[in-house]
N, C-alpha and C positions, 0 to 999 in steps of 0.2 A: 504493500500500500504506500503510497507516495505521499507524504505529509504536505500541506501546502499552508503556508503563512500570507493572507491577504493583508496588504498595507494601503490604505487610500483615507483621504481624510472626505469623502464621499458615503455615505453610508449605501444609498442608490446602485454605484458604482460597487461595492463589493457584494452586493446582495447580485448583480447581474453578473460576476463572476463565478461567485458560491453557488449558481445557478449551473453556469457551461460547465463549472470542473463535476458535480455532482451529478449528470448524464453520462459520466464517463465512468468503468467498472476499473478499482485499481489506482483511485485518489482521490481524495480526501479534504477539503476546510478543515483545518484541524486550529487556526488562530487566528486571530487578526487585530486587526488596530486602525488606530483612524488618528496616528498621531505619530512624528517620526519618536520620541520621547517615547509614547507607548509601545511603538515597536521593539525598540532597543530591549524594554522590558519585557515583553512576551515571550520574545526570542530567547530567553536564559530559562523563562520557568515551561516554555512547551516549546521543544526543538522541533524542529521541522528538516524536511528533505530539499525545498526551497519558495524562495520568499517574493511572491508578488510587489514591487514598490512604484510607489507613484511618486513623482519626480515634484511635484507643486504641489507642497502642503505647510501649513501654519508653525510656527515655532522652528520646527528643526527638518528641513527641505529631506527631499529626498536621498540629493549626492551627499549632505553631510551625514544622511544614515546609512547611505553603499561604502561611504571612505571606512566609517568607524565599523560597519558589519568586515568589511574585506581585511582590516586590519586584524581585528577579537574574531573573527571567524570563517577565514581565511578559503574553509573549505566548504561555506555556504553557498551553494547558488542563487543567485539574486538577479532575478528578470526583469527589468524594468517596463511598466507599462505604463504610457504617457498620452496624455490629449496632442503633446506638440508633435510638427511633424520631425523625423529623422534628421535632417537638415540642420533641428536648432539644437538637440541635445544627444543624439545615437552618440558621436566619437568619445564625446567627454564622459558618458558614463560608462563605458566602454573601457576607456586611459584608468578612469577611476576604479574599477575591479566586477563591473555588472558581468554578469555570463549571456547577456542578451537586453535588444532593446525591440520592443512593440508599441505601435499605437493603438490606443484605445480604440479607434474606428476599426483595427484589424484585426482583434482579439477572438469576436467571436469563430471567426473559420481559421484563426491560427494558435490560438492560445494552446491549448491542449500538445497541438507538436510540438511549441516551443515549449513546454514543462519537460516533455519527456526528452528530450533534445538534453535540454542541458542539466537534467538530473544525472543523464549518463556519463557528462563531463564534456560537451562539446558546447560550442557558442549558437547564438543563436541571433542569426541577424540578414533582412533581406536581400535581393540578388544585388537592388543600388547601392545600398549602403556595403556590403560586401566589396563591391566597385570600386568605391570613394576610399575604403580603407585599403586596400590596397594599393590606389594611386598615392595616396598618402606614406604610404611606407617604402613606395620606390624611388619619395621624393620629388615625385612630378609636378608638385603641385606647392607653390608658393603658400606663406602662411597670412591667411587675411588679417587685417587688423585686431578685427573683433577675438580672435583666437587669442591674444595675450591678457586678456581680462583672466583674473580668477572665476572659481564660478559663481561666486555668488555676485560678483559686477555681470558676470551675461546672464545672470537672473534678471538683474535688475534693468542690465539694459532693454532685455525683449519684451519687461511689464511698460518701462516708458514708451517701450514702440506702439505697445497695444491701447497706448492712451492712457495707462494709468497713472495718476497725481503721487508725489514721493509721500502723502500722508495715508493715500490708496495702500502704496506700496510695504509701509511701513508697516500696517495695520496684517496685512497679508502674512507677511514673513515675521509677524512677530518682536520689529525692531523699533526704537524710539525713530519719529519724525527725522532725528539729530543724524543717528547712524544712516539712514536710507538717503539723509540728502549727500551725507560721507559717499556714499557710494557715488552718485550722479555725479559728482564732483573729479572721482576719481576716474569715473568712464570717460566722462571730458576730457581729459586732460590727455589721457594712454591713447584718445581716438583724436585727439586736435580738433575737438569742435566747439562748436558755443555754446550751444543749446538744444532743446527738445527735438524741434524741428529736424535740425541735421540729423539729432540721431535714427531717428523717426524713418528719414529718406534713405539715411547709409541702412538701416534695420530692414527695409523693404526692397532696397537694390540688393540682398545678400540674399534674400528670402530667410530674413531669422522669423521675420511675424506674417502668418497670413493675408 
């Protein structure tokens, strides 16, 4: 039986997972959480075989709960499944230790291969993005701007693209108004812009925001 740890701070959204893995004979909801904080804690008192994670959630994001899972537990698999598309987040949580990246829109007709996929120890990632990471590791491909942000400035750069207010942003991620305009300040600066706008246009000439 394949243990499965659901993480989304969506309640909607895990109930329609607990749904697709539960028509399948041979695994199992066995945990979940709706907080990266709470996840970190389930994960110690109900181990699992691996860990559904949603990448945009309140207090403690997702990549800050893949760095600290890959780190304490090493030989977790951790699937990341995401609303954004491949484009803004597959490589980085990828770099960062995930065993695979899906998007939510693609879960229901893929989900299920990708559990079993990377339970057995292989990655799990589509034919494009398989593509990109390999052009990326023969060096073919220049490094964009936006790549030398941490992640949590290309968090916050793609919530500014999508129009949200740094007091929006702030509320989201769990940070004082002070820390999240820290952030815009610093995106500015690494991307040589002035303001919202550019980033807005350079966000949408890169395809990071819809």
């Amino acid at each position: 039986m394949i243990r499965v740890c659901v993480v989304d701070d969506h309640a909607v959204v895990r109930e329609g997972l607990k749904r697709i893995i539960a028509e399948n004979p041979g695994m199992a909801v066995t945990a979940e959480a709706g907080d990266g904080f709470e996840a970190l804690r389930v994960i110690q008192s109900e181990p699992c075989d691996v860990m559904l994670l949603d990448i945009t959630m309140p207090n403690k994001s997702g990549l800050d709960v893949l760095k600290q899972l890959h780190s304490e537990l090493p030989r977790l698999p951790v699937l990341v499944l995401s609303m954004h598309s491949e484009d803004q987040y597959a490589v980085r949580v990828l770099r960062a230790g995930a065993a695979g990246y899906l998007t939510k829109e693609s879960a229901p007709a893929k989900l299920v291969q990708a559990i079993r996929k990377v339970v057995r120890g292989g990655k799990y990632v589509s034919p494009t993005l398989a593509e990109k990471l390999v052009f990326d590791l023969n060096g073919d491909s220049t490094k964009a701007p936006h790549e030398i942000l941490s992640d949590r400035e290309y968090q916050v750069l793609c919530m500014i693209a999508s129009g949200k207010t740094v007091s929006m942003i702030a509320e989201e991620l769990g940070l004082s108004v002070k820390t999240s305009s820290t952030y815009r300040v610093r995106i500015l600066e690494k991307l040589n812009m002035k303001n919202n706008a550019e980033l807005t246009r350079y966000s949408i000439k890169e395809v990071l925001v819809e």
